[in-house]
Residue frames as a rotation matrix with the C-alpha (Angstrom) as fourth column:
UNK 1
0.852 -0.213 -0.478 -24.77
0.017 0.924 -0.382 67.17
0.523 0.318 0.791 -51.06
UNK 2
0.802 -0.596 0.028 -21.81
0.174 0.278 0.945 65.68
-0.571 -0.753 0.327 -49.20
UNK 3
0.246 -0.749 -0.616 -18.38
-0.937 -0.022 -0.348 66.39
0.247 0.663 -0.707 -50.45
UNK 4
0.363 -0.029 -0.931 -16.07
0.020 1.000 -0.024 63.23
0.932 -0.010 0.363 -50.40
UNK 5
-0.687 -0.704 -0.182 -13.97
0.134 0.123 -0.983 64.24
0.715 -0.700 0.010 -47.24
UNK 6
-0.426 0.456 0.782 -17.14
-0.884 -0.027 -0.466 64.65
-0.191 -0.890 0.415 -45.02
UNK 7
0.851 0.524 0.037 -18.42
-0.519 0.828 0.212 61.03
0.081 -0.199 0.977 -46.14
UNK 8
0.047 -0.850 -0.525 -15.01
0.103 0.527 -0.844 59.73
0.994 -0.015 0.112 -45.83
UNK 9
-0.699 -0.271 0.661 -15.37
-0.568 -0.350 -0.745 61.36
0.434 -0.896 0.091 -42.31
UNK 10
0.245 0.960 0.138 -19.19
-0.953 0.212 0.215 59.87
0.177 -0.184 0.967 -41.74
UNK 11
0.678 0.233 -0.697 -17.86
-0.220 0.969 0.109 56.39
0.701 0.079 0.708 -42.49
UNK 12
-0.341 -0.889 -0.305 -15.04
0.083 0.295 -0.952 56.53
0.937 -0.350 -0.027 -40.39
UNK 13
-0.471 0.338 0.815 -17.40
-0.818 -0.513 -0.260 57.76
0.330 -0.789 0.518 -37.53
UNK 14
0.442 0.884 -0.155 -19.63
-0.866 0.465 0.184 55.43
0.235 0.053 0.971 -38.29
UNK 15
0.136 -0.707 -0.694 -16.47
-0.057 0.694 -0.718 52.77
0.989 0.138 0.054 -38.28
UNK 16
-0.759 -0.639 -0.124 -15.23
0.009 0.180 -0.984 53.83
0.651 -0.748 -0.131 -34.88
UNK 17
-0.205 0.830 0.519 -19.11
-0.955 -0.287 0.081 53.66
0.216 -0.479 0.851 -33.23
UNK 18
0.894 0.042 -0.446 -19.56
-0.085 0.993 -0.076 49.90
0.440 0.106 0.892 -34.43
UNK 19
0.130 -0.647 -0.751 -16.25
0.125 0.762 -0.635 49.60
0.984 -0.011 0.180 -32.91
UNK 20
-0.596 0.058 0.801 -17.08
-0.687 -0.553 -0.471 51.25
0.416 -0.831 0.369 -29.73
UNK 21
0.298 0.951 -0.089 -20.23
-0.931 0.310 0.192 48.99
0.210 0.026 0.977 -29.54
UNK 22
0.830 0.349 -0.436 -18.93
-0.327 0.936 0.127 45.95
0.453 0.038 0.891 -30.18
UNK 23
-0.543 -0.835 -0.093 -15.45
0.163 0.004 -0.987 46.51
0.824 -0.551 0.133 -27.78
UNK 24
-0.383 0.274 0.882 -18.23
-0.922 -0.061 -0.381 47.55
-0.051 -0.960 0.276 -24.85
UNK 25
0.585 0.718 -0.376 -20.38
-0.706 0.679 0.198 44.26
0.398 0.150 0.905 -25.65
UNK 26
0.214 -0.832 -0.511 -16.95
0.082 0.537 -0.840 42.42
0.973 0.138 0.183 -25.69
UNK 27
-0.806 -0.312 0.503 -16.18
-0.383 -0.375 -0.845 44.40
0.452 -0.873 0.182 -21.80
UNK 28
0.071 0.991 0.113 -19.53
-0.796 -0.012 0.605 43.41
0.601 -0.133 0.788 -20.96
UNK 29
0.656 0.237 -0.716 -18.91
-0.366 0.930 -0.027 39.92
0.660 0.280 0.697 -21.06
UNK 30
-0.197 -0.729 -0.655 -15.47
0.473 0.515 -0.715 39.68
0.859 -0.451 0.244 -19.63
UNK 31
-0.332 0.378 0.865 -17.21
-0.784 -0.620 -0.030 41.64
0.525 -0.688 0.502 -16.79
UNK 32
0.644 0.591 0.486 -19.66
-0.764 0.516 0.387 39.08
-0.022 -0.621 0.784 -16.02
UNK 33
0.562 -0.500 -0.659 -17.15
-0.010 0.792 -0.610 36.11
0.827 0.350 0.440 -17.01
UNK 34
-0.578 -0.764 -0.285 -15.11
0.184 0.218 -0.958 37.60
0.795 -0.607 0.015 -14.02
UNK 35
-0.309 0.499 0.810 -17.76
-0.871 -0.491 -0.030 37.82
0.382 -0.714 0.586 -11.66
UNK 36
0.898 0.419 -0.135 -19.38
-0.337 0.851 0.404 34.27
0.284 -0.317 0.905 -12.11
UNK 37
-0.375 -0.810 -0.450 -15.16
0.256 0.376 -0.891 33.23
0.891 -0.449 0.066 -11.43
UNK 38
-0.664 -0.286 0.691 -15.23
-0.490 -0.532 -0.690 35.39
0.565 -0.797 0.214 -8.57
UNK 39
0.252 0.808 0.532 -18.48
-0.967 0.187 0.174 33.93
0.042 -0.558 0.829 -7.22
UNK 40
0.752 0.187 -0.631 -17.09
-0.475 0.819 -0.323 30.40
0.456 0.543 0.705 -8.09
UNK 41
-0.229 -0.947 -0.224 -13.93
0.172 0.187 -0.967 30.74
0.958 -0.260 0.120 -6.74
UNK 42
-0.273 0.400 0.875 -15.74
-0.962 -0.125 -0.243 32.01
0.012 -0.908 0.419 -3.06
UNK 43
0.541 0.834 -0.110 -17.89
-0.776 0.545 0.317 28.96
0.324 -0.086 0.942 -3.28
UNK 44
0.532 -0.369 -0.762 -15.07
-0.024 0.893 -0.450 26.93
0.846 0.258 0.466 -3.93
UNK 45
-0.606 -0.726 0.324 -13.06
-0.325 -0.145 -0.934 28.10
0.725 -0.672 -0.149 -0.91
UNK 46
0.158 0.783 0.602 -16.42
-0.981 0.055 0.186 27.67
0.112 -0.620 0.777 1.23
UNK 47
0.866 0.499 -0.023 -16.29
-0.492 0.860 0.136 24.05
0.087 -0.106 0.990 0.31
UNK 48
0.271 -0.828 -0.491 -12.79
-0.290 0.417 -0.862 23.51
0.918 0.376 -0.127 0.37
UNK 49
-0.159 -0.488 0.858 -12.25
-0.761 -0.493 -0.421 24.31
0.629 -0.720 -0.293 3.99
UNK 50
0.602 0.609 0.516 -14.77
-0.733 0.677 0.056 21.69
-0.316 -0.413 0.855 5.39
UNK 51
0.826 -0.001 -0.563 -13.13
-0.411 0.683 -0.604 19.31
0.386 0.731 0.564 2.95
UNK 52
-0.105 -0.989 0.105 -9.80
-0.452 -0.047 -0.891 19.75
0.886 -0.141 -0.442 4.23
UNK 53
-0.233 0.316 0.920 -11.05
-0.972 -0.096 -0.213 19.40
0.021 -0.944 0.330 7.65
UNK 54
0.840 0.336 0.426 -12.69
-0.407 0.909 0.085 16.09
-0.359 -0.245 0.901 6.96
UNK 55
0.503 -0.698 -0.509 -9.31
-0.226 0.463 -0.857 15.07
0.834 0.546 0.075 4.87
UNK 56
-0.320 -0.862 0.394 -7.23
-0.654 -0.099 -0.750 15.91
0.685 -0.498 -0.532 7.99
UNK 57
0.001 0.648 0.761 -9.52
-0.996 0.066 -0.054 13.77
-0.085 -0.758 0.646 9.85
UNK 58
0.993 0.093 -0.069 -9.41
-0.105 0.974 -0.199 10.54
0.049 0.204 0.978 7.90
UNK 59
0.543 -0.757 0.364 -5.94
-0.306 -0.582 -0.753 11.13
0.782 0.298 -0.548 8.08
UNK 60
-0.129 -0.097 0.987 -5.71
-0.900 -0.405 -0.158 10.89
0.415 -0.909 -0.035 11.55
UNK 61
0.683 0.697 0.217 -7.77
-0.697 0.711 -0.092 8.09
-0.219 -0.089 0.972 11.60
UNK 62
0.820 -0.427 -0.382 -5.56
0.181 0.825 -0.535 5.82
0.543 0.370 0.754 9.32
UNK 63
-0.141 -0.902 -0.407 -2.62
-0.175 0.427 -0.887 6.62
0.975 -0.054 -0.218 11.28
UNK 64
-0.155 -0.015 0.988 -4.12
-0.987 0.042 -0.154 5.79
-0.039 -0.999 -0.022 14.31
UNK 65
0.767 0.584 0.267 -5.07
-0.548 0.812 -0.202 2.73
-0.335 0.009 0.942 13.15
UNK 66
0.247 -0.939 -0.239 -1.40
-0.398 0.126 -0.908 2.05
0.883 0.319 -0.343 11.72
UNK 67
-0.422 -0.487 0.765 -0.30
-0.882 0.023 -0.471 2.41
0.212 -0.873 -0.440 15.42
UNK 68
0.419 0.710 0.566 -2.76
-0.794 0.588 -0.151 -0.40
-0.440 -0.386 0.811 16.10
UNK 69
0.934 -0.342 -0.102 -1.98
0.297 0.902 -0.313 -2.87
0.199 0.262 0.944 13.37
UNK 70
0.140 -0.956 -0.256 1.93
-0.184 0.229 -0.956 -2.40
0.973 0.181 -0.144 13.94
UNK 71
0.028 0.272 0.962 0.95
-0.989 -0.129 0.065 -3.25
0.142 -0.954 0.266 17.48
UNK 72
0.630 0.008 0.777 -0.12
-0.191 0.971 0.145 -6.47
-0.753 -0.240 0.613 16.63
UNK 73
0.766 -0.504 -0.400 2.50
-0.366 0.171 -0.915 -7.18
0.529 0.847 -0.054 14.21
UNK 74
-0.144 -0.836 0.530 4.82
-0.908 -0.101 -0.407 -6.45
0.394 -0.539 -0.744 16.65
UNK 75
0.356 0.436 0.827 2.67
-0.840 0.536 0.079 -9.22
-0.409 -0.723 0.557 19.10
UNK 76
0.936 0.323 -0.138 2.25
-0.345 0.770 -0.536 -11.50
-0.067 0.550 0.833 16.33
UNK 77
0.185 -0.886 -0.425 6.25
-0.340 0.348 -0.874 -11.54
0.922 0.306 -0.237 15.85
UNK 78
-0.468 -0.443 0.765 7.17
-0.873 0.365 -0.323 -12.26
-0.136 -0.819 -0.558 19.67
UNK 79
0.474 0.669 0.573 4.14
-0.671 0.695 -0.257 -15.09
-0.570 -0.263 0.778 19.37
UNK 80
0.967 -0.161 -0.198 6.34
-0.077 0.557 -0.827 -16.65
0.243 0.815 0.526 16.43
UNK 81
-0.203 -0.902 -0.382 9.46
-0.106 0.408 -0.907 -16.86
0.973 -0.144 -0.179 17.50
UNK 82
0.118 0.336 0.934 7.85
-0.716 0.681 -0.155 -18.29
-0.688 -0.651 0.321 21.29
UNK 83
0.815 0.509 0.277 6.32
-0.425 0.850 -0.312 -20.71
-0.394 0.137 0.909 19.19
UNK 84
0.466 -0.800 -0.377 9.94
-0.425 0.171 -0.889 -21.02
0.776 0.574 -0.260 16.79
UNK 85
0.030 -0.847 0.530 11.66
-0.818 -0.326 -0.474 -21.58
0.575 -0.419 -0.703 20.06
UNK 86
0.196 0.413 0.889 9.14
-0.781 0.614 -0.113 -24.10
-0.593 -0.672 0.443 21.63
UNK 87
0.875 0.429 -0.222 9.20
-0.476 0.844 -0.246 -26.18
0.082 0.321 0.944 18.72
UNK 88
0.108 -0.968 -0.226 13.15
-0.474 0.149 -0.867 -26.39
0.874 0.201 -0.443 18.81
UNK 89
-0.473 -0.560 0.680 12.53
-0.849 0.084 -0.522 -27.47
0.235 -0.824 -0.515 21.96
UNK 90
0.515 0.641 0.569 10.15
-0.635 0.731 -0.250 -29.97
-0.576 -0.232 0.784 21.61
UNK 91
0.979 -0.065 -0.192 11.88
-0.023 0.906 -0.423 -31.41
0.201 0.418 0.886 18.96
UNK 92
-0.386 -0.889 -0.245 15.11
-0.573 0.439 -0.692 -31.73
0.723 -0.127 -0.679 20.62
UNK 93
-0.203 0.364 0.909 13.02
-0.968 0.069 -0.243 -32.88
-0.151 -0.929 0.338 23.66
UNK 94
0.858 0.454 0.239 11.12
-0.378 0.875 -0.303 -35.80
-0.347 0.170 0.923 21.47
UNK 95
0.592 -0.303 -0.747 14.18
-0.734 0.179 -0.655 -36.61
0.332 0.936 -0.116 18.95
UNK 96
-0.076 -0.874 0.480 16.96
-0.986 -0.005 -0.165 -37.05
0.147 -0.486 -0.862 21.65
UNK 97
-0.307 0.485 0.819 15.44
-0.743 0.415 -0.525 -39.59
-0.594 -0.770 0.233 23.18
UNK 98
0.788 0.611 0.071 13.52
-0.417 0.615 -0.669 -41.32
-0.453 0.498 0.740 20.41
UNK 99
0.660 -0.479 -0.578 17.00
-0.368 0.464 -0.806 -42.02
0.654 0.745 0.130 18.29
UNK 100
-0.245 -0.493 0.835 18.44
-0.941 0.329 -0.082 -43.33
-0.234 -0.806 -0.544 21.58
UNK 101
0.055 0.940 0.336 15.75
-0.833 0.229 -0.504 -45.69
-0.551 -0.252 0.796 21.18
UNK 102
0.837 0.413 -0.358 16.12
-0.522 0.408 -0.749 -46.58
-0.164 0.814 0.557 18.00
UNK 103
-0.005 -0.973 -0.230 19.84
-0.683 0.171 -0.710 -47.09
0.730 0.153 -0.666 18.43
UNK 104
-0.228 0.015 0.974 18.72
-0.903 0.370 -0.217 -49.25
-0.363 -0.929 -0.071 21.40
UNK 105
0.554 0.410 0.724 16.99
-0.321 0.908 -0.269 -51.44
-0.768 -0.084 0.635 19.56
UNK 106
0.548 -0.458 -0.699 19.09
-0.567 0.412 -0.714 -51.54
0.615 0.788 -0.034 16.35
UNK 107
-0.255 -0.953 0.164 21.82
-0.883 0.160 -0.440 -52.74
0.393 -0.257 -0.883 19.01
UNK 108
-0.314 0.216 0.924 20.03
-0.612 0.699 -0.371 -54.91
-0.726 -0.682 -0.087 20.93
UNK 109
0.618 0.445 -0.648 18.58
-0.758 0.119 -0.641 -56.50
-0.209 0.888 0.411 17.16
UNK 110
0.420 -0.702 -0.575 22.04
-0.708 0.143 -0.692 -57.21
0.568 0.698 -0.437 16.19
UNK 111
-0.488 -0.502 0.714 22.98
-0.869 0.204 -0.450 -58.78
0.080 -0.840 -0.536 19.45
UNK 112
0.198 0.875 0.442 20.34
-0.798 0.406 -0.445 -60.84
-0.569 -0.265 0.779 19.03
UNK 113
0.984 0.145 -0.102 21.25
-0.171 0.629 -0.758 -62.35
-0.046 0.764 0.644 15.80
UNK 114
-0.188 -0.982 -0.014 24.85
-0.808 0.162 -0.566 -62.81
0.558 -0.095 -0.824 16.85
UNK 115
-0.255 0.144 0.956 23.67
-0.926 0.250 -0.285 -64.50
-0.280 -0.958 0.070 19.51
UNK 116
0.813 0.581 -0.040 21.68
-0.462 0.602 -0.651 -67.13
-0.355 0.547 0.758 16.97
UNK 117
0.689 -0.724 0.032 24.89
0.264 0.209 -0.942 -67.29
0.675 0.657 0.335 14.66
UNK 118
0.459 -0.867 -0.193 28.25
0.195 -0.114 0.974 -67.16
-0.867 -0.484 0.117 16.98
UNK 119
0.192 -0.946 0.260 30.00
0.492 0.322 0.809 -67.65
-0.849 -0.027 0.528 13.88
UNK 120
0.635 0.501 0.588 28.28
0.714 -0.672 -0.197 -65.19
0.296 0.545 -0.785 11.61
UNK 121
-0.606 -0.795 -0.028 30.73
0.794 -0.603 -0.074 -62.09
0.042 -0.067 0.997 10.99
UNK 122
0.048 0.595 -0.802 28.99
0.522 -0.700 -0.488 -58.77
-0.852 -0.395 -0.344 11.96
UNK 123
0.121 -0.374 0.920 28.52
0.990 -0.027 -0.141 -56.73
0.078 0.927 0.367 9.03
UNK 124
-0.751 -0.458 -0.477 29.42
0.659 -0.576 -0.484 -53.38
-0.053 -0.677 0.734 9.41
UNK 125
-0.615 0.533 -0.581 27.05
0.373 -0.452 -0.810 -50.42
-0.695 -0.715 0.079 10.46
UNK 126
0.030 0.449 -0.893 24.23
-0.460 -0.787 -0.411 -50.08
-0.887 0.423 0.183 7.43
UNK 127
-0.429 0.039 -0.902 24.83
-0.895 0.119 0.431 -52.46
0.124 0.992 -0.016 5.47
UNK 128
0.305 0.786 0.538 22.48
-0.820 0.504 -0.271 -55.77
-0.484 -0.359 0.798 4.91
UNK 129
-0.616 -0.235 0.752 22.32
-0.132 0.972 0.196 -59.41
-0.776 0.022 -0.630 4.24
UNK 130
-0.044 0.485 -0.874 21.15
-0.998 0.009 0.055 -61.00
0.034 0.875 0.484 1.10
């Protein structure tokens, strides 16, 4: 038969086996856990590189195309202030002229109806008969 200090020993063996066991099982795992990283992380770098590559590309792209539209922007402003500049000139060109006109005939109106009435006071500039 066992005394008590050699099954007190047994179980404690027996204690630190089951903890041997289930601390390699435990290594085991975080073994493979860092391997599938490791393999995951590679992959990921594989796929990153390309990526970048096309990133730096569209990249490119949009600011070439920037250069393009601020091209015509630019155009589009010179075409608008031409056109701003023509119309100022057309419409001093058409106005001048037209409120001559009108001042031609307002005068030549009034003259008229003086002419009818000698003795008819003029009334002054803007205001009407009733």
């Amino acid at each position: 038969m066992l005394t008590a200090g050699e099954v007190a020993g047994l179980v404690v063996a027996m204690f630190w086996a089951i903890l041997v066991c289930f601390l390699a099982m435990v290594l085991v795992k975080v073994a493979r856990l860092l391997n599938e990283t490791t393999k995951m992380v590679s992959e990921l770098g594989d796929r990153v590189a390309p990526l970048l590559d096309d990133v730096t590309a569209t990249v490119g792209e949009a600011n070439r195309r920037l250069v393009a539209v601020e091209a015509i922007s630019t155009d589009v402003k010179q075409v608008s202030g031409h056109l701003a500049r023509l119309s100022a000139i057309a419409s001093t060109l058409v106005t001048g002229p037209l409120i001559k006109v009108s001042a031609l005939g307002h005068g030549v109106r009034r003259a008229a109806a003086a002419r009818r009435d000698p003795h008819r006071r003029p009334l002054p500039a803007g205001r009407r008969r009733r």
